[in-house]
SEPADREN-694750 format. One record per residue (C-alpha): x, y, z. Coordinates in steps of 0.5 Angstrom, whole numbers, plus 500, padded with zeros to 3 digits. Example, Ala and Ser with C-alpha at 12.3 -4.5 7.8 and 13.67 -1.06 7.14 Angstrom:
2
(site (525,491,516))
(site (527,498,514))
This chain:
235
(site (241,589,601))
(site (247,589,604))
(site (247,594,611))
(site (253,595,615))
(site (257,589,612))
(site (251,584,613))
(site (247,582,609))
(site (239,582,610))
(site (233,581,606))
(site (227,585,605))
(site (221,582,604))
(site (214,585,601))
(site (209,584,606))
(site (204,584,600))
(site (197,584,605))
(site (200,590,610))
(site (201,597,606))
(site (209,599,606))
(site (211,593,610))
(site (217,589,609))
(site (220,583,613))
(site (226,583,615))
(site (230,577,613))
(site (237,578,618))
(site (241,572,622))
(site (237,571,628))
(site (244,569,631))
(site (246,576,630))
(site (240,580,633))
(site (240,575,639))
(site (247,577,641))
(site (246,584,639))
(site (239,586,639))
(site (242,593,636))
(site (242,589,629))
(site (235,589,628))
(site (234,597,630))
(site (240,598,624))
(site (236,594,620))
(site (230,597,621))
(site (233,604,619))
(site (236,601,614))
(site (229,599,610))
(site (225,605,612))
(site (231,609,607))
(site (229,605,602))
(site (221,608,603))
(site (219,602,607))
(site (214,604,613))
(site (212,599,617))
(site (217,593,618))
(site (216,586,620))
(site (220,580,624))
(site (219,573,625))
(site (221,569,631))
(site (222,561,631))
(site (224,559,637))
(site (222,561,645))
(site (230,566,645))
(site (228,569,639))
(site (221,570,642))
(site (224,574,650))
(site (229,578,645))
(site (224,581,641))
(site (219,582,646))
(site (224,585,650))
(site (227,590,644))
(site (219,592,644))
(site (217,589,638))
(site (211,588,638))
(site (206,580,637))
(site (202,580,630))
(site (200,573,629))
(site (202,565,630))
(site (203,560,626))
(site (203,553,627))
(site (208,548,623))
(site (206,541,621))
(site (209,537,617))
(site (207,530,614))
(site (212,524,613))
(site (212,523,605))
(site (213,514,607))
(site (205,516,609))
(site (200,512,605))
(site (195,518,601))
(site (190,519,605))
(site (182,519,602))
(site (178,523,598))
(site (171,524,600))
(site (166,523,596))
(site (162,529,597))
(site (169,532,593))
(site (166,532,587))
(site (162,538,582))
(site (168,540,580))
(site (173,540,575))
(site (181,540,577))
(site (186,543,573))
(site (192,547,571))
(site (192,554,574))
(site (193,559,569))
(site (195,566,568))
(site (188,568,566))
(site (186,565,573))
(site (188,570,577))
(site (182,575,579))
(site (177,570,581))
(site (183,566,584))
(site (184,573,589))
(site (177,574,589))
(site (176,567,592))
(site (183,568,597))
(site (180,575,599))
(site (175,571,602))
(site (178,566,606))
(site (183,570,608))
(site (184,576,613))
(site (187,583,611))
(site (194,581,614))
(site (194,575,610))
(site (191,576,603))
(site (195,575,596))
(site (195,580,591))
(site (198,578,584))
(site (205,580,586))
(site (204,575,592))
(site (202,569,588))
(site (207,571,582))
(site (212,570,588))
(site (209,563,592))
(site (209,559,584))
(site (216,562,583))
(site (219,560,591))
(site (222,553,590))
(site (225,550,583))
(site (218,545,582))
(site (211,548,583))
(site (204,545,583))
(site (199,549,580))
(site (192,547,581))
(site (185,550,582))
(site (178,546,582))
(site (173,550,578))
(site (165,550,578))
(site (163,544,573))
(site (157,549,571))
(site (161,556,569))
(site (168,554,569))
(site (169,559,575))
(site (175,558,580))
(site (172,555,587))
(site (179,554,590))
(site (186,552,588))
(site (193,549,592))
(site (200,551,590))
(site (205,546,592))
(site (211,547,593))
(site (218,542,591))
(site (226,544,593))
(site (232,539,596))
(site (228,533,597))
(site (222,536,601))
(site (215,540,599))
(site (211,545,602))
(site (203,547,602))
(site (204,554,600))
(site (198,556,599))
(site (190,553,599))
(site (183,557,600))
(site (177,554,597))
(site (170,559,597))
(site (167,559,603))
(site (160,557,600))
(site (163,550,598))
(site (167,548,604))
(site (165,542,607))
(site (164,537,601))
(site (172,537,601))
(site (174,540,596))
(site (181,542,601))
(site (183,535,601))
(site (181,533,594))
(site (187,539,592))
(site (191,537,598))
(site (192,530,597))
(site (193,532,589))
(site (200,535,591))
(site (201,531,597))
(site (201,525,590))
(site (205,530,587))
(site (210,530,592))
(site (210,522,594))
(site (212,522,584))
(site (218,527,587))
(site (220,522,592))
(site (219,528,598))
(site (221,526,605))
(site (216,530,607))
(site (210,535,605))
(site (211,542,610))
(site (205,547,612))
(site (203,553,617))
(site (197,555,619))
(site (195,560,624))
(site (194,559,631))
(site (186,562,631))
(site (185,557,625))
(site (182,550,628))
(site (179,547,623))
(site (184,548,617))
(site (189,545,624))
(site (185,539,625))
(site (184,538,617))
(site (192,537,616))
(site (193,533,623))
(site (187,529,619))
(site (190,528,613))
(site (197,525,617))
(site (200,532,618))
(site (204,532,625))
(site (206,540,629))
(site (212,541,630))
(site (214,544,638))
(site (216,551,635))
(site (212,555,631))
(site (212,561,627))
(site (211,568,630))
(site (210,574,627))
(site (213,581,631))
(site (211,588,628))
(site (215,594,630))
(site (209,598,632))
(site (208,606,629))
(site (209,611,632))
């Protein structure tokens, strides 16, 4: 969309009815906090209700919480070295069958999702098109009950300009523990080291500790900044 001779993303935030991210310069709204009100403006004519920002830097931060946007969440960003050795899978990781996600997968997959995730951050089939489309390469796997073939939790990896991404993992909450996390996210970091990635990326929310302390166990490292999420608030 292009507002005021700028250009700015519009991107469906599928877990929060009628939300959109806006996706505009943030050395454009930095200057001139006035940017993010007209972009604003803008998305709510095209039908948009609520409206989201992410801020990745401390400045960015004060500016928006100086226009009155409001703290939604946080995110920690790790990244993990593609020159690391693989690390192991536990042997309790088993039970299962790993294989290629497929379209017919769908449901049980977003059931398993809309377990492990809040509301805010839940997919929804538009989601999950999106996330397996990001990047010019993408790994699809889902690990299904041996038993009955049904979907117990999947990892989409991502590749592009030599580094890759860990866009989505869940795995049902009744088989946690044995894991089955690091079964599927040792398979895209194998993926990626066959890529020749530099390094595999990943986000997590501040809140949650175990999934923070299983990537810092696999090699991934935080980075100083993270990712946060303002909302502008509803009148």
């Amino acid at each position: 969309m292009q507002v005021a001779g700028r250009s700015v993303r519009l991107s469906p935030w599928y877990g929060f009815d009628g939300a959109v991210l806006l996706g505009l310069a943030p050395a454009l709204w930095l200057r001139d906090p006035a940017w993010l009100d007209i972009a604003r403006r803008a998305a709510a004519a095209r039908g948009w209700r609520r409206f989201l920002v992410q801020a990745t830097t401390p400045a960015q931060r004060l500016a928006l919480d100086a226009a009155g946007w409001v703290l939604v969440d946080e995110l920690y960003v790790l990244f993990r070295r593609g020159s690391l050795e693989l690390p192991p899978v536990p042997h309790t990781a088993r039970g299962v069958e790993m294989r290629r996600g497929r379209a017919a997968d769908t449901a049980e997959l977003l059931e398993v999702d809309h377990r492990c995730f809040e509301p805010f951050w839940m997919m929804n089939e538009a989601a999950l098109r999106e996330a397996l489309q990001a990047t010019p390469r993408t790994r699809f796997r889902v690990l299904a009950s041996a038993d009955d073939d049904r979907v117990v939790g999947y990892a989409i990896f991502g590749l592009g300009a030599g580094e890759g991404y860990l866009q989505r993992i869940a795995v049902d909450p009744r088989y946690q523990g044995r894991g089955l996390a690091t079964r599927l996210i040792v398979d895209g970091l194998r993926w990626a080291k066959r890529w020749r990635a530099r390094r595999v990326g990943v986000n997590t929310q501040r809140s949650n500790e175990t999934a923070l302390r299983l990537y810092q166990r696999l090699g991934f490292e935080m980075e100083p900044n993270g990712i946060t999420i303002y909302a502008w608030p509803d009148h």
